[in-house]
N, C-alpha and C positions, 0 to 999 in steps of 0.2 A: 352804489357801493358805499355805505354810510360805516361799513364795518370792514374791516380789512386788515387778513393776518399777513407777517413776513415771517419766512422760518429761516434765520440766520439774522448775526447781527453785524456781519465784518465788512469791509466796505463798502459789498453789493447790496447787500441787506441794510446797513443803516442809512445807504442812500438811498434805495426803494421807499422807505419805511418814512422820511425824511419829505420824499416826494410827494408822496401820499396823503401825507399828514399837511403838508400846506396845499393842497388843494382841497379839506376838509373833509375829510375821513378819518374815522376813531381807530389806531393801529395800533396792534398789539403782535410786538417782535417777539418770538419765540427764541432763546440764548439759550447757551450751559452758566448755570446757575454760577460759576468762575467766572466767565467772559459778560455780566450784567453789565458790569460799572463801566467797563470796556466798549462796549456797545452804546452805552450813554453818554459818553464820552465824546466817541466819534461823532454822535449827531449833535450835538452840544457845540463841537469846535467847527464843523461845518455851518451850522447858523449864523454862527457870528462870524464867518468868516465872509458868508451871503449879506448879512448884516454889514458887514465892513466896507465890502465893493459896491455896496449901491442899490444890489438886485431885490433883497427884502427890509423892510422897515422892523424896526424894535420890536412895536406889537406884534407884528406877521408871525416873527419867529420866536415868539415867547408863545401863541396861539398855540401852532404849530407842534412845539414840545407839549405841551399840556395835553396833545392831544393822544401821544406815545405813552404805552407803555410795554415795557421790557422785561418780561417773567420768561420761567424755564418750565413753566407749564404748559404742555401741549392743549389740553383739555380747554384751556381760555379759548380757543378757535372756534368754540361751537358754533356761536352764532355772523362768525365771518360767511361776508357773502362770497370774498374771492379771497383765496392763498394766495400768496407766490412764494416760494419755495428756493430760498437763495443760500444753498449750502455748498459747502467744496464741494468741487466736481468728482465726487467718487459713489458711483453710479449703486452698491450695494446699499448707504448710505440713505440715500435719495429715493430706495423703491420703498425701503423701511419705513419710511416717514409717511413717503405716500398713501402706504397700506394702513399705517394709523391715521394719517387723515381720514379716510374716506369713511374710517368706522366713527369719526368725531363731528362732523361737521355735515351740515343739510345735506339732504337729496341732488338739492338746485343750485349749491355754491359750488361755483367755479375752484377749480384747482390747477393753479400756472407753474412754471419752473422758468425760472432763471438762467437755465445749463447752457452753457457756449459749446457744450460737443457730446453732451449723451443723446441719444436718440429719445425723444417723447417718447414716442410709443409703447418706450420700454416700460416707463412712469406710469402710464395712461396703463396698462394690463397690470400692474401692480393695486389698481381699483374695479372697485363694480359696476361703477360707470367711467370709462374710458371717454368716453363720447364727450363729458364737461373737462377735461383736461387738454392743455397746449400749451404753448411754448410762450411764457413773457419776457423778453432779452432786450435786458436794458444794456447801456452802456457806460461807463466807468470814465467822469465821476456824475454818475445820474444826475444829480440835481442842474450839471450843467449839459453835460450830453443830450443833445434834439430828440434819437434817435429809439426807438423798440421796436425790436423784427418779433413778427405775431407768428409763432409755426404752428403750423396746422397737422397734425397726422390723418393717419385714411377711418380713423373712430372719430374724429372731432364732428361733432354737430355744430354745423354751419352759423347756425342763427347765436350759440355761443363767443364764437369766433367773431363773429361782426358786433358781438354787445362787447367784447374785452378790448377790441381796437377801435371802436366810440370813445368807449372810457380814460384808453389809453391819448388819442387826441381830443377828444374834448372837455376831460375835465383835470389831464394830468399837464396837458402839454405841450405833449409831445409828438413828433411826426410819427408816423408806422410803415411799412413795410411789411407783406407777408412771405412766410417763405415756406416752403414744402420741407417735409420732416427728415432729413436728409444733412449729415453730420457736419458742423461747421454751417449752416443754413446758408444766407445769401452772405453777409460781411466777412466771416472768420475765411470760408470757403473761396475768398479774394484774396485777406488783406493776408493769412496763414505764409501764406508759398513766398510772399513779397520777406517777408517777417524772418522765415528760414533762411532763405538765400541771402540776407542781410548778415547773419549769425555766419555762415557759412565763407562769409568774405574777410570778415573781420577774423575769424579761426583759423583760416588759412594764411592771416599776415599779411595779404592783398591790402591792407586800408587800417588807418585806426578808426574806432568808435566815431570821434571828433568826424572826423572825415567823411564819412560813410554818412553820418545825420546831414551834415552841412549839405556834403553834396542833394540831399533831397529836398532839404528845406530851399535853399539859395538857387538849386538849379533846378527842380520841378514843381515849387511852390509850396511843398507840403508842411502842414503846421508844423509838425514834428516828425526828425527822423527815426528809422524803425530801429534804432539800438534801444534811444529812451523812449520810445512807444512798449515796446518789451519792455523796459522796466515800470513802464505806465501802468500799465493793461496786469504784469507780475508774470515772471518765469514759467511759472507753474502750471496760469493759464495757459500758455502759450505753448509749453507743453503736452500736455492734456488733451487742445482741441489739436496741435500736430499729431499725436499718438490714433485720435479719434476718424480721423481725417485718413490718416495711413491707412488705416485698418477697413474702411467706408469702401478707398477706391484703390488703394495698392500702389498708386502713382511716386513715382521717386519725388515730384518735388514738394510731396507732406511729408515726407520722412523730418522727423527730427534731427537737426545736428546732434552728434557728438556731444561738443563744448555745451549743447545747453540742458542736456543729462546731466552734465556733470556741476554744471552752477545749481541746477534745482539741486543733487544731490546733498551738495556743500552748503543750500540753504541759502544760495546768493538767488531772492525772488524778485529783488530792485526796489520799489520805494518801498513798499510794505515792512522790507527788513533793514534797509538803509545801503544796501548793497546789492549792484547786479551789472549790466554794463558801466552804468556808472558808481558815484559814491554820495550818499546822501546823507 
């Protein structure tokens, strides 16, 4: 994988992009020609931030940037050997792209999606070859998250599948996990219910925010409690794979709350906007 495009440049995207690029591979982010500088930006203050704590040296991440670049040109993709595909999760979107990929770029490059709750498959039939397309699901914020769940749909060709989850632990990193194409896959489709029923306690007055975190962190160990995990992970998603999830299995405990309609509404998405359960 000496070549390797990302389509988006906003969190998931420049930390994919980010990832990739210091394990050496030549990246070339695909942005809206508004949002460049922005996209540069972010991977710029991530480095040094990686830079700052320890994890990467000066050169590493000076390398590392030189090896990004970030146009609003689709057509630079040709010669990528794998996509991944990190745009808002709004599945019209997403098949768009796909359908201009696959008229851009080789026979034999892989094409991934990042999407925490659309269905592959749907992606994967939006192409002439469905069979090189699957699911690459990083976590947020990539550069430090372990973690990519590899989904496989019922078109994927196997021996694909086993070269993009090599790639993904041996030259990015990272541990993998595969999961069947199936909405929310293996993490969302756990951590989703946990995530609502949290929203759910706090809306009803049961508990403040404070509260509700602490009791997880302090009393069952967990890094962080699921108010500022929502605000981690951003409302929106969280929405999104809840709506996705509902609509999969019909179960009440995907249903979205209420109250978190109505903060996505209001634009309260948590750190991305500086407002969400908490205040940043």
């Amino acid at each position: 994988m000496k070549h390797v495009g990302v389509i988006g440049g906003g969190t998931m995207g420049a930390g994919i992009a980010e990832v990739v690029a210091r394990a050496g591979s030549t990246v070339r982010v695909v942005e809206r020609a508004e949002a460049v500088e922005a996209a540069q930006q972010r991977i710029e203050k991530s480095l040094a931030r990686a830079v700052k704590s320890g994890r990467l040296s000066d050169d590493d991440a000076k390398a590392a940037l030189a090896r990004i670049t970030i146009t609003p040109d689709l057509a630079t993709l040709s010669d990528a050997e794998l996509v991944i595909e990190a745009m808002p999760e709004i599945e019209e979107l997403k098949v768009e792209y796909f359908t201009k990929l696959d008229e851009i770029v080789a026979p034999d490059a892989i094409l991934a999606t990042n999407t925490s709750s659309i269905p592959v498959i749907r992606l994967a039939n939006a192409t002439k070859h469905p069979e090189r397309v699957l699911g690459m699901h990083f976590f947020n914020p990539v550069p430090v998250m372990a973690l990519v769940e590899i989904v496989t749909t019922l078109k994927a060709d196997r021996a694909i599948v086993d070269k993009v989850a090599a790639y993904a632990r041996d030259t990015l990193g990272k541990k993998t996990i595969e999961s069947k194409d199936q909405a929310g896959f293996i993490v969302n489709a756990l951590l989703i219910p946990y995530l609502t029923h949290a929203i759910r306690m706090f809306e009803t007055g049961f508990a403040s925010a404070e509260d509700i975190d602490e009791g997880m962190v302090s009393g069952c160990g967990h890094p962080m409690g699921p108010l500022r995990l929502c605000d981690t992970v951003g409302l929106d998603i969280c929405l999104a794979v809840a709506e996705s999830l509902y609509a999969e299995f019909g179960e009440a405990h995907y249903a979205p709350p209420v109250l978190l309609r109505r903060m996505v509404d209001a634009g309260y998405l948590g750190r991305k906007t500086g407002r969400g359960f908490y205040t940043y």
